[in-house]
Backbone as ProteinMPNN parsed JSONL, in Angstrom:
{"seq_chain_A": "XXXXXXXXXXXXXXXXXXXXXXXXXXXXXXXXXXXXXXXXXXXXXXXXXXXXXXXXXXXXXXXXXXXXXXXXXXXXXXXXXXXXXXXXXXXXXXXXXXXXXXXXXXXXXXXXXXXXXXXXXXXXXXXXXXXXXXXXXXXXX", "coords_chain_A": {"N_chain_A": [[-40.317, 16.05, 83.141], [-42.363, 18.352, 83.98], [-45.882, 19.454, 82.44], [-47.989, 22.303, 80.881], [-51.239, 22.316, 79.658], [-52.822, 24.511, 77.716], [-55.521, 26.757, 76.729], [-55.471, 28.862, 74.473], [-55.888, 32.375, 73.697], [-56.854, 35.641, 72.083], [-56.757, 38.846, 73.305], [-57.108, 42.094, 71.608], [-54.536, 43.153, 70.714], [-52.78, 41.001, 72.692], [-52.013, 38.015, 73.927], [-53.299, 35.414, 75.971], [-53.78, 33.164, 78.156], [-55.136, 29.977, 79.292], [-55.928, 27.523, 81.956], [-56.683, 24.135, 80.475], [-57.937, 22.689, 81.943], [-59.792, 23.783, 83.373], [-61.694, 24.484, 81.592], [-64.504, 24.023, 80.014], [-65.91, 24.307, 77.241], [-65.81, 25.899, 73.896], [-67.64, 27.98, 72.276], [-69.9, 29.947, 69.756], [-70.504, 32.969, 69.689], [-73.618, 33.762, 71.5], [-77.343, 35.34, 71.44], [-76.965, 37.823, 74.1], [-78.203, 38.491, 77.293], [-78.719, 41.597, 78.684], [-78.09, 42.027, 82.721], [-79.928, 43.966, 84.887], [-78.273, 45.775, 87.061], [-75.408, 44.358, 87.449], [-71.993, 43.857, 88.084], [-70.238, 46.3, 85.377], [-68.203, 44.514, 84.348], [-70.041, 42.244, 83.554], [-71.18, 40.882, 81.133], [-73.863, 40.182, 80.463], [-76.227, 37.326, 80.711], [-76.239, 33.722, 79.33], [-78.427, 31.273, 77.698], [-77.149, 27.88, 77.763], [-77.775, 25.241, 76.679], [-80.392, 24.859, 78.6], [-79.063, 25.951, 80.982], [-78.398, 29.024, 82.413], [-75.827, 30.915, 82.334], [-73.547, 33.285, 83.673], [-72.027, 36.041, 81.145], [-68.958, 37.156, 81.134], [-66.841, 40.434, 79.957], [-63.942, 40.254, 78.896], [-62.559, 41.948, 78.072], [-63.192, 44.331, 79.051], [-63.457, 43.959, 82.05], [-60.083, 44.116, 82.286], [-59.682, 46.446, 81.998], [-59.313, 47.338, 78.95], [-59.299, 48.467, 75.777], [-62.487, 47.716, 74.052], [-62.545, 45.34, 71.579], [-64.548, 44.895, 68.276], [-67.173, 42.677, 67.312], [-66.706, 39.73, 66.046], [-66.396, 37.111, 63.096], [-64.594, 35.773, 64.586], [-64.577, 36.076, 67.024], [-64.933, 34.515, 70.306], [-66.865, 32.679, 73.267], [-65.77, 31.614, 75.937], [-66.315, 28.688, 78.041], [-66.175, 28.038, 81.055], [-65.134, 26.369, 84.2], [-64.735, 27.587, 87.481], [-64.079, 26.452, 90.722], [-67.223, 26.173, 91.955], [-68.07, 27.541, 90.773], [-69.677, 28.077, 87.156], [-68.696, 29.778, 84.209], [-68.933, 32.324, 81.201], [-66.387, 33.779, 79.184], [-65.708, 36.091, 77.504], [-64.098, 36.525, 74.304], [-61.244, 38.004, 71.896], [-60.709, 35.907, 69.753], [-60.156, 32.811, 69.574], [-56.884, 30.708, 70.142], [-55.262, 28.454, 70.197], [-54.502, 25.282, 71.248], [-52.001, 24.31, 73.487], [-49.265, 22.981, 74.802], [-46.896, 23.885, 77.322], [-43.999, 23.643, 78.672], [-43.576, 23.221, 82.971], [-41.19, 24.369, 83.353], [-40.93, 26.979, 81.645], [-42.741, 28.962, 82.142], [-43.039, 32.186, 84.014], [-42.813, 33.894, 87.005], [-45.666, 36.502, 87.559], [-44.934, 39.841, 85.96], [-43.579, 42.651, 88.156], [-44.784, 44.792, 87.6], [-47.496, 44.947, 85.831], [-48.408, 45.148, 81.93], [-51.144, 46.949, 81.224], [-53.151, 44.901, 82.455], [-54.742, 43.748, 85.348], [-52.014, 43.016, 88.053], [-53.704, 41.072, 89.481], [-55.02, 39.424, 88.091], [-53.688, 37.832, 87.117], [-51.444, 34.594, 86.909], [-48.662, 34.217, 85.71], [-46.197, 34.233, 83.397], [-45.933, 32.864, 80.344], [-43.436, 31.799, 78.273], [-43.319, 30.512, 74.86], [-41.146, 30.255, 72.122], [-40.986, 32.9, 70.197], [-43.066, 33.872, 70.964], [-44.552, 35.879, 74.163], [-47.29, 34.281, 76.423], [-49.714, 35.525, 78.438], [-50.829, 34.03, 81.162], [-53.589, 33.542, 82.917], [-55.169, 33.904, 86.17], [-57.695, 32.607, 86.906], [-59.551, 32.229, 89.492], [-59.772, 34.735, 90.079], [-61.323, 36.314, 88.81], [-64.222, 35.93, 88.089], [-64.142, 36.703, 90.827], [-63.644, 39.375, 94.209], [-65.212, 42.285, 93.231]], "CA_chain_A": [[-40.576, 17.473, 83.171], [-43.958, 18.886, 83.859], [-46.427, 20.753, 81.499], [-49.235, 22.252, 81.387], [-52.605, 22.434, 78.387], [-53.34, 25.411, 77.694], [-56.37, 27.169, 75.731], [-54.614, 30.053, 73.845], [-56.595, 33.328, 73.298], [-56.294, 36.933, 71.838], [-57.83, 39.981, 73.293], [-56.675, 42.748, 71.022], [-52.779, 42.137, 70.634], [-52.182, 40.43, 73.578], [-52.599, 36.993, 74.018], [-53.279, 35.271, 76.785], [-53.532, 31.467, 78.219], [-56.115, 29.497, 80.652], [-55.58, 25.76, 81.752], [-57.07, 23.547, 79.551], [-58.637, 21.489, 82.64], [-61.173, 24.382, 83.72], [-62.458, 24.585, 79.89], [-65.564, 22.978, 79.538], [-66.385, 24.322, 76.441], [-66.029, 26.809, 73.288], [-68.747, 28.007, 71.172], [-69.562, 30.928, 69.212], [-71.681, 34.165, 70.853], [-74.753, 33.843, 71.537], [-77.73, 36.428, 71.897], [-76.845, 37.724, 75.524], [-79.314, 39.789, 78.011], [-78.32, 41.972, 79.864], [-79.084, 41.98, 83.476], [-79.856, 45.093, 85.94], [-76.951, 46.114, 88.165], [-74.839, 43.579, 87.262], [-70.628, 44.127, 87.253], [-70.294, 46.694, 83.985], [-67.518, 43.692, 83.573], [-70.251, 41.299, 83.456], [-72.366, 41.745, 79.639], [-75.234, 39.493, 80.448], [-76.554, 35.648, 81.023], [-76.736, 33.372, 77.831], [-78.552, 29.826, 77.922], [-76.569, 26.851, 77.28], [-78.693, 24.022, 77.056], [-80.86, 25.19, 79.553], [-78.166, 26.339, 82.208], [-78.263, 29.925, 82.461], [-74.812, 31.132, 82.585], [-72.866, 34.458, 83.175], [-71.027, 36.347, 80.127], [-67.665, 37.981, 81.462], [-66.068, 40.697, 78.909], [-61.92, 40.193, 79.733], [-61.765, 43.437, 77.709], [-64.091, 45.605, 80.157], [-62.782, 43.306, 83.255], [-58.953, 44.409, 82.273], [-59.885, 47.741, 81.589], [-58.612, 47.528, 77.673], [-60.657, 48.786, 74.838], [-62.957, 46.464, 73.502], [-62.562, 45.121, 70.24], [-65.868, 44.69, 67.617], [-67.471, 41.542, 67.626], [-66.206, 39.283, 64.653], [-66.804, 36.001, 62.971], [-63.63, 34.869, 65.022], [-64.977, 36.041, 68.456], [-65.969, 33.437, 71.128], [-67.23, 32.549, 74.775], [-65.091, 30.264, 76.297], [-67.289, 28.433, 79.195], [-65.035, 27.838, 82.14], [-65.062, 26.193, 85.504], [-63.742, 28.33, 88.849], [-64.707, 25.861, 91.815], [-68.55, 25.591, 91.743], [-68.73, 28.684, 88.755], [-69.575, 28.112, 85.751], [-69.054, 31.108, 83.506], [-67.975, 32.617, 80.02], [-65.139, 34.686, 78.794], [-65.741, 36.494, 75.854], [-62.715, 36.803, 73.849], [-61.992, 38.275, 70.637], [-60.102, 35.428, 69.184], [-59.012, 31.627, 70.4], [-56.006, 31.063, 68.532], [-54.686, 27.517, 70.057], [-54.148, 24.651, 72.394], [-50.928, 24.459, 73.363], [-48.574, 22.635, 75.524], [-46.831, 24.566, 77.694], [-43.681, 22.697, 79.981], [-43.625, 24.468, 83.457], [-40.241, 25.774, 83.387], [-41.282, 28.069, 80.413], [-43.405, 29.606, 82.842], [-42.585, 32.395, 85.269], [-43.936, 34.929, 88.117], [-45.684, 37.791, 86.823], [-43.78, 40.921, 86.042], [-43.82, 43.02, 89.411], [-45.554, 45.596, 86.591], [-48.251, 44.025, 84.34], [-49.033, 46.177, 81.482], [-52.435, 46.789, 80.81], [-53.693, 44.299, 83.057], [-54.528, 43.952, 86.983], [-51.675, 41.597, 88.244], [-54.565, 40.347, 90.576], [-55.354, 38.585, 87.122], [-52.204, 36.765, 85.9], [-50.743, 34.017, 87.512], [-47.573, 33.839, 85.096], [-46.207, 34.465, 81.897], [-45.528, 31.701, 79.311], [-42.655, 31.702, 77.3], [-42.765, 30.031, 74.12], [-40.441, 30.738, 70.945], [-40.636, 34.381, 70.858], [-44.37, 34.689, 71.964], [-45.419, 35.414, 75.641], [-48.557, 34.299, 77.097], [-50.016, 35.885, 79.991], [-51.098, 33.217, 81.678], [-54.835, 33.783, 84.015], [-55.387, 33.429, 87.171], [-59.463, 32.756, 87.044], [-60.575, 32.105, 90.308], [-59.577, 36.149, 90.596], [-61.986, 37.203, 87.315], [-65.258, 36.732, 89.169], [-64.36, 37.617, 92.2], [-63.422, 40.925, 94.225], [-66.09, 43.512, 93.485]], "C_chain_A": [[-42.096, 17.69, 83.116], [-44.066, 19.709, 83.008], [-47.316, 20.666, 81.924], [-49.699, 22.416, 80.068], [-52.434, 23.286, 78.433], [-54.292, 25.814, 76.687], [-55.721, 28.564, 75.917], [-55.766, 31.006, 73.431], [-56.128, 34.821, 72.643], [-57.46, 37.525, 72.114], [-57.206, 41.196, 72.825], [-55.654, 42.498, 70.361], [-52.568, 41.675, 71.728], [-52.566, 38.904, 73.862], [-52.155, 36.237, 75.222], [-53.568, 32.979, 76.917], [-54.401, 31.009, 79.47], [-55.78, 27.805, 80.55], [-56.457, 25.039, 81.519], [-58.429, 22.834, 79.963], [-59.825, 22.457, 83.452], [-62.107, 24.499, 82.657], [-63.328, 24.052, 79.887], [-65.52, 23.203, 78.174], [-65.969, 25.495, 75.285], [-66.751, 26.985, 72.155], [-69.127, 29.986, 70.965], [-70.888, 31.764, 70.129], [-73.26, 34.058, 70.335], [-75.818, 35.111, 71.43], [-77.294, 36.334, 73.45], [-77.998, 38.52, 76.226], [-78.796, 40.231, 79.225], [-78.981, 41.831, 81.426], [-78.676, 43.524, 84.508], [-78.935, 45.231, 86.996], [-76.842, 45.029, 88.416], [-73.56, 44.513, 87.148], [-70.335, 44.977, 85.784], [-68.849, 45.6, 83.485], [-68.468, 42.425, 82.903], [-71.784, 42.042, 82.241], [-73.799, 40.967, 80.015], [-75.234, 38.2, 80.86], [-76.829, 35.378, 79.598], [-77.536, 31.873, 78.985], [-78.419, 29.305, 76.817], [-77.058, 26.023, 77.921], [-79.225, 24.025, 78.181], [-80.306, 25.526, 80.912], [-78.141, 27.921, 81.871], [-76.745, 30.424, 83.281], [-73.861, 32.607, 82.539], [-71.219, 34.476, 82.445], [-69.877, 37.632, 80.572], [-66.997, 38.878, 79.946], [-64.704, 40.956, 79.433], [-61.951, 41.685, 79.689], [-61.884, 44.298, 78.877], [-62.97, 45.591, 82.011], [-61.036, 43.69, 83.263], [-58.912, 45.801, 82.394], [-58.951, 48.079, 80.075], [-59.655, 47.573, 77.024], [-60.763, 47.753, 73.968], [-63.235, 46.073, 72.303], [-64.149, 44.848, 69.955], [-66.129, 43.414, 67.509], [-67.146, 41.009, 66.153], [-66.534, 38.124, 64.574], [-65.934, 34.924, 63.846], [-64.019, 35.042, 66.932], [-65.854, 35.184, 69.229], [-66.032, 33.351, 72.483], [-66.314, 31.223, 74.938], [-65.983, 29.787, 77.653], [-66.428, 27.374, 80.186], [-65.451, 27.508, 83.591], [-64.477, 26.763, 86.483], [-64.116, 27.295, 89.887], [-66.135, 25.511, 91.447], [-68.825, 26.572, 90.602], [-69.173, 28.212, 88.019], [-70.081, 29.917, 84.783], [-68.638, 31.014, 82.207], [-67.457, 33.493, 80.132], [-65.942, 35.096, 77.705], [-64.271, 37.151, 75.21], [-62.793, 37.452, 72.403], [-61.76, 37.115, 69.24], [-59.837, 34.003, 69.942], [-58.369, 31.154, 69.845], [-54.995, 29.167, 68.714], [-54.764, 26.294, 71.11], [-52.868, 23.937, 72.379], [-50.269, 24.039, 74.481], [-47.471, 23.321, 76.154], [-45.161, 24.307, 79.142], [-43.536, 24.02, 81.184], [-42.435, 25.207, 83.763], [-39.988, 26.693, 82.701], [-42.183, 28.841, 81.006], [-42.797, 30.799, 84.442], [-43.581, 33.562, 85.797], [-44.328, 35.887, 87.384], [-44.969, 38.684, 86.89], [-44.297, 42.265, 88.033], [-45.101, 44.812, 88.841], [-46.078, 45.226, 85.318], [-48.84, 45.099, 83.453], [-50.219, 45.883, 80.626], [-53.366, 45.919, 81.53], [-53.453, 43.984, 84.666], [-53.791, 42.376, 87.296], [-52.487, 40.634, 89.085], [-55.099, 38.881, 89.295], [-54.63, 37.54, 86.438], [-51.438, 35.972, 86.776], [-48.618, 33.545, 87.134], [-47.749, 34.146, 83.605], [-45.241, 33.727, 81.251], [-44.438, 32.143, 78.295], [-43.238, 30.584, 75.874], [-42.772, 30.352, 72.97], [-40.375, 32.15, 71.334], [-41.797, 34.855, 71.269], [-44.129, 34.469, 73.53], [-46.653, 35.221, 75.651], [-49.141, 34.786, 78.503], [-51.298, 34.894, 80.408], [-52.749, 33.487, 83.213], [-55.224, 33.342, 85.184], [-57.259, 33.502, 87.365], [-60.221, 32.921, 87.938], [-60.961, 34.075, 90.96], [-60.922, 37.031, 89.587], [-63.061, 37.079, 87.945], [-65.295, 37.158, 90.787], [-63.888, 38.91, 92.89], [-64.751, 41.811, 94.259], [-67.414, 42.787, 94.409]], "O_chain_A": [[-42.856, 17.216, 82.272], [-43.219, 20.508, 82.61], [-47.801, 19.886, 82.743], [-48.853, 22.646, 79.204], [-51.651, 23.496, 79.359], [-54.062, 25.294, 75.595], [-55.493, 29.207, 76.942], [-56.671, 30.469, 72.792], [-54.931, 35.087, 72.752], [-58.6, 37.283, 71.719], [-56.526, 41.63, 73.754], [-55.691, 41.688, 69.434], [-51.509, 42.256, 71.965], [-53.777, 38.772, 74.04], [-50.981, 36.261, 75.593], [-53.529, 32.031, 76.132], [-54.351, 31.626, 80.534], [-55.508, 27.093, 79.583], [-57.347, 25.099, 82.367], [-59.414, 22.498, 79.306], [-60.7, 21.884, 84.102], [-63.309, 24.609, 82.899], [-62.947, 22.911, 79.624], [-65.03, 22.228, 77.604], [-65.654, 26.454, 75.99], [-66.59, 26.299, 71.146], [-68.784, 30.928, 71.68], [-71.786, 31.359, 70.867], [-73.823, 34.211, 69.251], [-75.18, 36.157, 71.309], [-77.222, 35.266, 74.059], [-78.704, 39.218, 75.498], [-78.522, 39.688, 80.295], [-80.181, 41.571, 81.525], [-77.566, 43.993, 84.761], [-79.126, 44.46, 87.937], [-77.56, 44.409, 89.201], [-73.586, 45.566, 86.51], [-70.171, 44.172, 84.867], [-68.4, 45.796, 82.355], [-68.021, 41.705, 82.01], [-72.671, 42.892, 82.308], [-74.831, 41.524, 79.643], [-74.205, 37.824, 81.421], [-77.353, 36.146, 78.792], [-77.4, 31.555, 80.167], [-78.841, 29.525, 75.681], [-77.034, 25.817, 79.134], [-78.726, 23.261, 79.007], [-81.014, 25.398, 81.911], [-77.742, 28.057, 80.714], [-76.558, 30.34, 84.495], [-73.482, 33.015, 81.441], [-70.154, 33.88, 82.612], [-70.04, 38.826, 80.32], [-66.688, 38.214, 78.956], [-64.442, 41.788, 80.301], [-61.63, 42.489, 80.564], [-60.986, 44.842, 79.519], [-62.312, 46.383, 82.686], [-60.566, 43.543, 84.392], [-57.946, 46.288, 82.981], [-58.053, 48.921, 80.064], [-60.725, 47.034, 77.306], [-59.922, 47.096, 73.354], [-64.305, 46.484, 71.855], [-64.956, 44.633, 70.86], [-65.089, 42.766, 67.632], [-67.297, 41.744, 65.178], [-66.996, 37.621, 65.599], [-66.196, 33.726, 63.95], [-63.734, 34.238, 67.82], [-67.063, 35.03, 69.057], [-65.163, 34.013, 73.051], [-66.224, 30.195, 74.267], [-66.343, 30.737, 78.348], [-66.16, 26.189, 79.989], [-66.108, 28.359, 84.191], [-63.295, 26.418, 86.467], [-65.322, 27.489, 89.738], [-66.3, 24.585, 90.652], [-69.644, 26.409, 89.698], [-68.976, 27.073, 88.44], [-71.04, 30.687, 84.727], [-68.071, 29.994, 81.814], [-67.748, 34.264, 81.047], [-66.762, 34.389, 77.118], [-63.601, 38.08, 75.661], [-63.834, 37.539, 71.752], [-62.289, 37.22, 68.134], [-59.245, 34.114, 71.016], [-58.811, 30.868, 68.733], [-54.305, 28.689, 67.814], [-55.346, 26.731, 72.103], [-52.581, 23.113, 71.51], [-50.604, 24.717, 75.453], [-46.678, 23.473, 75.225], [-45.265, 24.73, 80.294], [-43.43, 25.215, 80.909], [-42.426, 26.328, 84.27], [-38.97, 27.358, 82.892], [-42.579, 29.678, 80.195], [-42.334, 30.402, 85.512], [-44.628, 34.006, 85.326], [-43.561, 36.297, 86.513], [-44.17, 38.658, 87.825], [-45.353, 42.328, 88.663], [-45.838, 45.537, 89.51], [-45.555, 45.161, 84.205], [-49.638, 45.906, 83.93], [-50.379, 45.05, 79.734], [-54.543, 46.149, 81.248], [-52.342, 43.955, 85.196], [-54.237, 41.245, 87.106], [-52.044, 39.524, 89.377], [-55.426, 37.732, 89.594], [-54.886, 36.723, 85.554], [-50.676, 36.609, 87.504], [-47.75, 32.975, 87.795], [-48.734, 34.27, 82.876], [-44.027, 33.811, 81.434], [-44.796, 32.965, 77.452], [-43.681, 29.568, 76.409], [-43.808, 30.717, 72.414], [-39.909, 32.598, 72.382], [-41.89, 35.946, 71.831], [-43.718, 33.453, 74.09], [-47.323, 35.937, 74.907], [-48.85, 34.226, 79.56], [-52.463, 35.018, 80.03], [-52.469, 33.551, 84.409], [-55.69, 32.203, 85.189], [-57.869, 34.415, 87.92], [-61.308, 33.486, 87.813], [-61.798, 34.537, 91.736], [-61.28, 38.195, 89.767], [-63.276, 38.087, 88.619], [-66.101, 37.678, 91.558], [-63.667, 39.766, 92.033], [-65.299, 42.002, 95.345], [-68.346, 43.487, 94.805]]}, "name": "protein", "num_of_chains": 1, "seq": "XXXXXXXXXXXXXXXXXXXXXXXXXXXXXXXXXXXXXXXXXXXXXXXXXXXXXXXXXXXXXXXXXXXXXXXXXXXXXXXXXXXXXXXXXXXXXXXXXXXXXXXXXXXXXXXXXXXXXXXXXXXXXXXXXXXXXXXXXXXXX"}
């Protein structure tokens, strides 16, 4: 039976799921700077170890209101193809195995979020995970 990794997150109440194998990295928020007509999804550039990298907010990018920044809030720093970006989340809550017939199509009505964003939603026990489709988060606009 196949599975998949997953890095487990929460943005408000909802928690969500990215595969394990785009993850480079998670570390806690940096200063960010903003930059001039930039995406109002996209908060700024940080540098990580001299790589200047853009900071994605899911919240903004979903259109859900954006939680306060906390000691538990972090950048996740993620591979799309040649990308490299961060997430900012408010919470990462696990890594979690995932087999894929616990996985199915998104709902034909995703609430709160653009199904352009969700490739599937994870069953397991009685949580769902809404599952991310990334290569969709920077691109589009």
């Amino acid at each position: 039976m196949a599975e998949e990794q997953l890095v487990t997150f929460s943005l408000g109440s909802e928690e969500f799921g990215v595969d394990i194998m785009r993850v480079q990295e998670i570390i806690r928020i940096p200063p960010i700077t903003r930059v001039p007509n930039a995406p109002v999804y996209v908060e700024g550039v940080i540098n990580l170890r001299g790589n200047v990298i853009p900071v994605v907010s899911l919240s903004t990018r979903f259109g859900m209101t954006r939680a306060e920044e906390t000691e538990l809030s972090r950048i996740i720093v993620v591979q799309v193809q040649a990308k490299v970006f961060g997430i900012r989340v408010d919470a990462v809550t696990e890594v979690l195995h995932l087999d894929s017939d616990s996985i199915e199509p998104p709902p034909p009505i995703a609430v709160g979020v653009d199904s352009q964003f969700i490739r599937g939603v994870g069953k397991t026990g009685e949580r769902l995970l809404i599952l991310l489709e990334l290569d969709q988060i920077m691109g589009g606009d």
